[in-house]
N, C-alpha and C positions, 0 to 999 in steps of 0.2 A: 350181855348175850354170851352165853356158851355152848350153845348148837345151833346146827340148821341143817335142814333137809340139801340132801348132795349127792349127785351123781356122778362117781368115778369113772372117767373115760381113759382110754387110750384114744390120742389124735396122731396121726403119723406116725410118726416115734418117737414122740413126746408122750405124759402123762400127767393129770390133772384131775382136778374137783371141778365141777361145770355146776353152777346154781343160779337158780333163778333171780333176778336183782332186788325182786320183793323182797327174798329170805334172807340179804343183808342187809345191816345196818346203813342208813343210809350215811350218815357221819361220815368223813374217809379216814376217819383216824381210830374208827369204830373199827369198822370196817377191815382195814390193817391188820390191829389189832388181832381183833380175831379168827383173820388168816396165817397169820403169823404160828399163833397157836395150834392151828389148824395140821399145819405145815411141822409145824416142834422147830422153829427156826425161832432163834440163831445156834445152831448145831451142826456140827461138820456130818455126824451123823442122821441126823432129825428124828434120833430115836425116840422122841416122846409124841412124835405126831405121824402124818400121812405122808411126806413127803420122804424121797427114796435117795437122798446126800447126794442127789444130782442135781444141777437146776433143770434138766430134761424134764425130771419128776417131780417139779416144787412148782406149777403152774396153776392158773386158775384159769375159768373165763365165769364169766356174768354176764349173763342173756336175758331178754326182755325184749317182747311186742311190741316191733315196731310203731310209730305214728309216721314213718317215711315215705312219701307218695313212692312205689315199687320196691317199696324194702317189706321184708316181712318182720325178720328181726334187727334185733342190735346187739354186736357182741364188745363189747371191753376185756380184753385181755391184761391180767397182771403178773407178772413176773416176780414171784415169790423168793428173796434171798436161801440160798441155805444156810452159810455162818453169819449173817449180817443182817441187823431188823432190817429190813427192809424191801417193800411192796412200791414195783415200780410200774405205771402203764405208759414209759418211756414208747413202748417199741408193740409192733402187732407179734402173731406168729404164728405161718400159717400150717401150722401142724396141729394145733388146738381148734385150728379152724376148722378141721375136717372132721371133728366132732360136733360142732354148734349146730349144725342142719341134722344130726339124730335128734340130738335131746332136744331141740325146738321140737320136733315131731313128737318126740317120746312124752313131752311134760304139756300138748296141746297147744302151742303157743302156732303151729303149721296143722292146717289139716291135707291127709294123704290126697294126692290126686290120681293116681291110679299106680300102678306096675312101678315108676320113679315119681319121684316128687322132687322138684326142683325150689332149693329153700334161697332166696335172695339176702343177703349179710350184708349190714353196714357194720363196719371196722369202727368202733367209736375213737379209738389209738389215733389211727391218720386223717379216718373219713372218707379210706375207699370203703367199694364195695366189692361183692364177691357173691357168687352164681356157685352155689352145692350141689350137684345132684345125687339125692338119695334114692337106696332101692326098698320099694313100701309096695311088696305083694301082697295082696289081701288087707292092705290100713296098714299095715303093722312093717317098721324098720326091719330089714333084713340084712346084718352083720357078716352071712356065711357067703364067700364066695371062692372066686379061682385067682384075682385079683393078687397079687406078691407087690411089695416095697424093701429095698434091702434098708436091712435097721430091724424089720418085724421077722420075727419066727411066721410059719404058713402063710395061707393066702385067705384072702376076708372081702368081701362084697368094694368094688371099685366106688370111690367117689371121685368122681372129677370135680375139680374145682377152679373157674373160671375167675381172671381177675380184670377189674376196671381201674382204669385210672389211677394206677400204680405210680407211677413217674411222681417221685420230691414229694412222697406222701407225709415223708416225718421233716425232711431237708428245706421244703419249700422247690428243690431242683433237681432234675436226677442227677445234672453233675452239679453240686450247691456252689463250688468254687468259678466253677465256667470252663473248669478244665482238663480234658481227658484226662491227664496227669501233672500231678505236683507233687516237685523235690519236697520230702518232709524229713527231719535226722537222716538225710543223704540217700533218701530210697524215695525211687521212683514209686508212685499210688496212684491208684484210682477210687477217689470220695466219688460213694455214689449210691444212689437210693432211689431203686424201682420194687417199691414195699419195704425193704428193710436198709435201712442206712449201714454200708458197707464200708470195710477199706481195704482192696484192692493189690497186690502186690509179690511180683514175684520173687519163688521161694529162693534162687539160687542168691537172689541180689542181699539175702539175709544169713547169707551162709548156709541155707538149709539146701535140702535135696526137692524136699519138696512130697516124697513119699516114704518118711517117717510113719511108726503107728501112736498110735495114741499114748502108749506109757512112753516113748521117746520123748514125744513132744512134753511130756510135763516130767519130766526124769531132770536130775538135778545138771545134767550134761549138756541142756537148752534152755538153763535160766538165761546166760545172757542173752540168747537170742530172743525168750519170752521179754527180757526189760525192754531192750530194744523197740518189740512190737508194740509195748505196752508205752512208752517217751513218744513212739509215734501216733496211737490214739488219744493219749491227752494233748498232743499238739495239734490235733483234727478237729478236732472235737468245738471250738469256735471257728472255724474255717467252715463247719457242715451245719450250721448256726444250732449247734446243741447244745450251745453252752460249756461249763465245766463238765465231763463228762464221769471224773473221777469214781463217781458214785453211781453211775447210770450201767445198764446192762447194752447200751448202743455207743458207737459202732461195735459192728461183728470187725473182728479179722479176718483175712483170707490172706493164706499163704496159697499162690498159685501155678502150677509147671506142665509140662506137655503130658496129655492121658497117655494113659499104659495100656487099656483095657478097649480101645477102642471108641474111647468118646467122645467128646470134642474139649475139655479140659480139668484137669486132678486139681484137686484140693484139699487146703488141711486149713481148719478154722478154730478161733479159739471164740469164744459167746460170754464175754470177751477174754476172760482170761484161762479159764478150763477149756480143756481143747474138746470138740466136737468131735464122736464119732461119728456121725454123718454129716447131716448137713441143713440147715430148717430151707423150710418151701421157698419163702419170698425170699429170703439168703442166697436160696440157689437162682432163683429167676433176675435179683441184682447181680451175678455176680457173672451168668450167660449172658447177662445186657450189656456189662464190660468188656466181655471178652469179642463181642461185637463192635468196639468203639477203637478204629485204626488209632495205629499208636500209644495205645492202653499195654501196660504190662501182662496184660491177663490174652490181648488180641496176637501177643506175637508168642504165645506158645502155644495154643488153642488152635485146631485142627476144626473147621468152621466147613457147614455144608449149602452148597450154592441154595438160590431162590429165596422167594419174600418169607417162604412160611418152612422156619428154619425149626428140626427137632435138637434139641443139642442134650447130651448125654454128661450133667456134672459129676464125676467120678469125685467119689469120697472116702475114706478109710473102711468103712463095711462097704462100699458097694456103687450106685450112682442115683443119683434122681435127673430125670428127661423131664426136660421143658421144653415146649410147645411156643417162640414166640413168632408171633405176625411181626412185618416191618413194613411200612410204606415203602415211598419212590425214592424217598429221602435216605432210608437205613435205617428209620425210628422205628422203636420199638411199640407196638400199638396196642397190640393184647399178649397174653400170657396163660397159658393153662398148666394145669401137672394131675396127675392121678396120685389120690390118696388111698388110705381107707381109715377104720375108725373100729372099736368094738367097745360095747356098755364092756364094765369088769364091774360095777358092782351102785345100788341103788338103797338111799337108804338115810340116815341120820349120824351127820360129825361131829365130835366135840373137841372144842378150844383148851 
């Protein structure tokens, strides 16, 4: 196989190929294979393929009609290396997700229900699920709107996207260890996983500030402090039952310190070893779920607003993303929403 039919999305602030699961190989090593190629990975650059020498930009998803009693679709996310063969569906990400509910609509797999269409997502990565809403005036997905995320140039039609049953989706536990914090290489963390398996940890206790920018953090002046992070994810990494993580794109890092801008708490992330400049969706909803959790590294610098149904504003290197979570009687975290958006860039035939 050396084509197939592919629609280029922007999801959040991520970018990727969205295909239907028929148009690949079913084999996973076909499969691979020919995303790989897709992608021009293994290249620092990925100059011989689609992919744009970020892994922001070397994503895929694969969708396919559900048979799930209130699912419509199913989405599988893979995580395309860019210098390294390698195609992982280690981890969800819900920046890709906020494209899966267009192109269900756009390739027929959802039909329009009036002014919004609300597309139901099973995550096939964890096995949650997740509540799209698209806007489908006259049948037809509408991209244009007043809608702003920082990460995206303009503003582009909102999707909200609701999440279920987030909590230990990859972990088995949102805290897998049992413990708000564990000493790891002499730094206090918080392992934890409400959709993306995180590691939790503030910035000062690593020697950083905390509000570093992006060429800082990967500038030859923060290696030791990148080894450092990096001694503390391979020593996590069977603690959050993931195994060797060596070769896996989970846990995310989060380096975390008091907002500047007004929000409830800054961050600097690496996914896992390039540093983030923003910040992915479920990343940010684990990482306000710590900042919630007394006696967490993340809850004593985090500037946190009373009541159950708390908005919290994650400040990131471009900008912030606002999570929406509900809490019981308890402090648990029980639902989760964020506003995305999404725009087609381009529809059509790729080759390997």
């Amino acid at each position: 196989m050396n084509s197939a039919p592919v629609m280029w999305m922007r999801g959040g602030t991520s970018k990727g190929g969205y295909f239907l699961a028929s148009d690949l190989p079913a084999n996973i090593a076909e499969r691979d294979a020919f995303l790989l190629g897709v992608m021009g990975s293994p290249d620092p650059r990925q100059i011989d393929g689609m992919g744009g020498a970020d892994p922001l930009t070397s994503k895929v998803a694969v969708v396919s009609k559900s048979e799930r009693e209130g699912i419509d679709v199913d989405y599988l996310f893979l995580q395309v290396f860019v210098d390294k063969a390698i195609v992982t569906d280690a981890q969800n990400c819900g920046n890709i997700l906020a494209g899966v509910g267009p192109f269900a609509i756009e390739r027929g797999l959802v039909e329009p229900t009036g002014d919004e269409t609300r597309v139901s997502i099973y995550m096939e990565n964890t096995g949650q699920a997740a509540v799209a809403t698209v806007q489908t005036p006259k049948g037809a997905v509408n991209y244009s709107g007043d809608a702003k995320i920082d990460g995206v140039p303009g503003s582009h039609a909102a999707i909200p996207l609701e999440f279920r049953d987030t909590a230990g989706s990859s972990c088995g536990a949102l805290l897998p260890t049992g413990n708000v914090a564990d000493v790891i290489e002499g730094i206090s963390c918080t392992l934890i996983d409400n959709g993306m398996p995180c590691i939790v940890m503030a910035a000062q206790d690593l020697g950083a500030t905390g509000y570093e920018t992006r060429d800082e953090l990967e500038a030859e002046g923060f290696a030791a402090i990148r080894a450092k992070i990096e001694d503390i994810r391979l020593a996590a990494g069977p603690l959050m039952n993931l195994g060797d993580v060596k070769d896996k794109s989970v846990p995310k890092m989060f380096l975390v310190s008091a907002p500047v801008h007004g929000g409830a708490i800054n961050t600097r992330s690496f996914i896992p070893h390039r540093a983030h400049a923003t910040i992915g969706v479920l990343a940010a909803v684990s990482v306000a779920t710590a900042a919630l959790l007394e006696g967490s590294p993340a809850n004593k610098v985090a500037h946190l607003p009373e009541g159950k149904r708390k908005l919290l504003s994650v400040e990131h290197p471009t900008g912030e993303m606002s999570c929406v979570l509900e809490t019981n009687d308890a402090g648990e975290v029980v639902t989760s929403a964020l506003l995305r958006t999404a725009r087609k860039l381009m529809d059509g035939v790729v080759f390997a």
